[in-house]
Structures are given as C-alpha cells and as structure tokens.
N, C-alpha and C positions, 0 to 999 in steps of 0.2 A: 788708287790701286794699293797703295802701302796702308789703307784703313781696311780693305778688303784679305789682303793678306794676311794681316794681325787679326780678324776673325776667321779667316783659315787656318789659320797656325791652332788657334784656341779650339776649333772644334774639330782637331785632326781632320781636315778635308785638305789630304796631301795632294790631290792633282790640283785641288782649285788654288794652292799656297805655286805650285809649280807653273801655272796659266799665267799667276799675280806677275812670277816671279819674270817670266819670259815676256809680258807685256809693260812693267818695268824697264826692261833692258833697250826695249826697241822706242820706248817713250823719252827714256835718257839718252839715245840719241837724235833725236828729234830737238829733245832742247838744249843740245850742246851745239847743234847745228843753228838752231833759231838764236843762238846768243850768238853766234858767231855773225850771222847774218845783221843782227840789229848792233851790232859793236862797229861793223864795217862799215854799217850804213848811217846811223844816226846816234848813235848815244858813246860815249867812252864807257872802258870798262869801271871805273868808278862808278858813275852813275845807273848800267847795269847792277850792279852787286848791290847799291843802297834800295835799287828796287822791289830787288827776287831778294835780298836780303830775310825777311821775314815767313816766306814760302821756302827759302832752303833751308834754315833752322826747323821750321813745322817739318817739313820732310824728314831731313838728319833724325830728328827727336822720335816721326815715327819708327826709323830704320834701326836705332836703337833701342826701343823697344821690341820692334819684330826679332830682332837679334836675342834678344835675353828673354823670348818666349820661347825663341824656338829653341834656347838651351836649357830652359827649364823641362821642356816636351824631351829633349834628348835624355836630359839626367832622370827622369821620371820612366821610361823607355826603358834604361839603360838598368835600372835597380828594378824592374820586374821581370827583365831579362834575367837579372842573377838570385833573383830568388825562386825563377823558372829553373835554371841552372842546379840549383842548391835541390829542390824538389825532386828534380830526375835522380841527384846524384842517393837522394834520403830513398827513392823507389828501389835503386839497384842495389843497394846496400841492404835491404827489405827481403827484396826477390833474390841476390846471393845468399839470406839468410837461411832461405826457407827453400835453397834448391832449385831456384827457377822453377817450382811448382805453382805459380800465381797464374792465374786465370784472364784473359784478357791481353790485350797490343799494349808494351809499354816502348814509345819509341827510342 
C-alpha cells in the first residue's frame, strides 16, 4: 500500500493517495492486533521485533519518503498558486490601467 501511495502521490491521483491512505490505517490495525496476539501467545517481544525488524524499517523508509513527496507536490502546488496570485494581481493592475475597458471575464 505505501508503494502504491508513493505512485499516487507522484502522479497527483489524490483519491487513490486517500484509498492508500485509509487502507493503511485499517491494515496498521490489524498488525498491531496480530503482534499482540503472537506476543501473548508464542514469541516475546524481542524476538517479534528481530523478526518484523526488517519489514518495519522497509516500511518506516517507505513512509518517509511518501512524506517528502508529498511535500515536494505541496511546495510545487504552493509556488503555482502564487505566481497564479501574482498574474491576477499584474491583470488588474492592467484592467485599472486602461478603465476596466478589457474585454472578457477576469475573475
């Protein structure tokens, strides 16, 4: 799910980053529930943690990367917004020039 996510995040497919994200959640409780279970039952938690050891690193490692994409997509976002911002403002400075005589919807 967190390999799926990190190509939703990459190709802005925001509902499918939000699916990842909500089956995620309900799958980390599932294996917080199953460690508990096999802790109780058969293993200590030592010998859990040397097991999932290298699968919760692979994880962690994906989550931090999904994280510093998705604030790359933000900051990327964030600076088209304000040269969207900058554009409207260069419009009405235009159209105050010339009298709101411009032709066309400027929102």
């Amino acid at each position: 799910m967190s390999e799926a996510e990190g190509e939703a995040i990459r190709t802005s497919a925001w509902q499918r980053v939000r699916h990842c994200q909500n089956t995620k959640a309900v799958l980390q409780t599932k294996i917080v529930s199953a460690t508990e279970e096999l802790n109780a039952a058969f293993y200590s938690a030592e010998e859990i943690r040397q097991q999932f050891r290298p699968v919760l690193e692979h994880l962690i490692h994906l989550e931090i990367r999904n994280n510093h994409l998705l604030g790359d997509e933000r900051t990327q976002l964030e600076n088209e917004r304000d040269q969207l911002d900058k554009s409207q403002r260069n419009l009405r400075q235009v159209r105050g020039a010339y009298g709101g005589t411009l032709t066309g919807s400027i929102g």
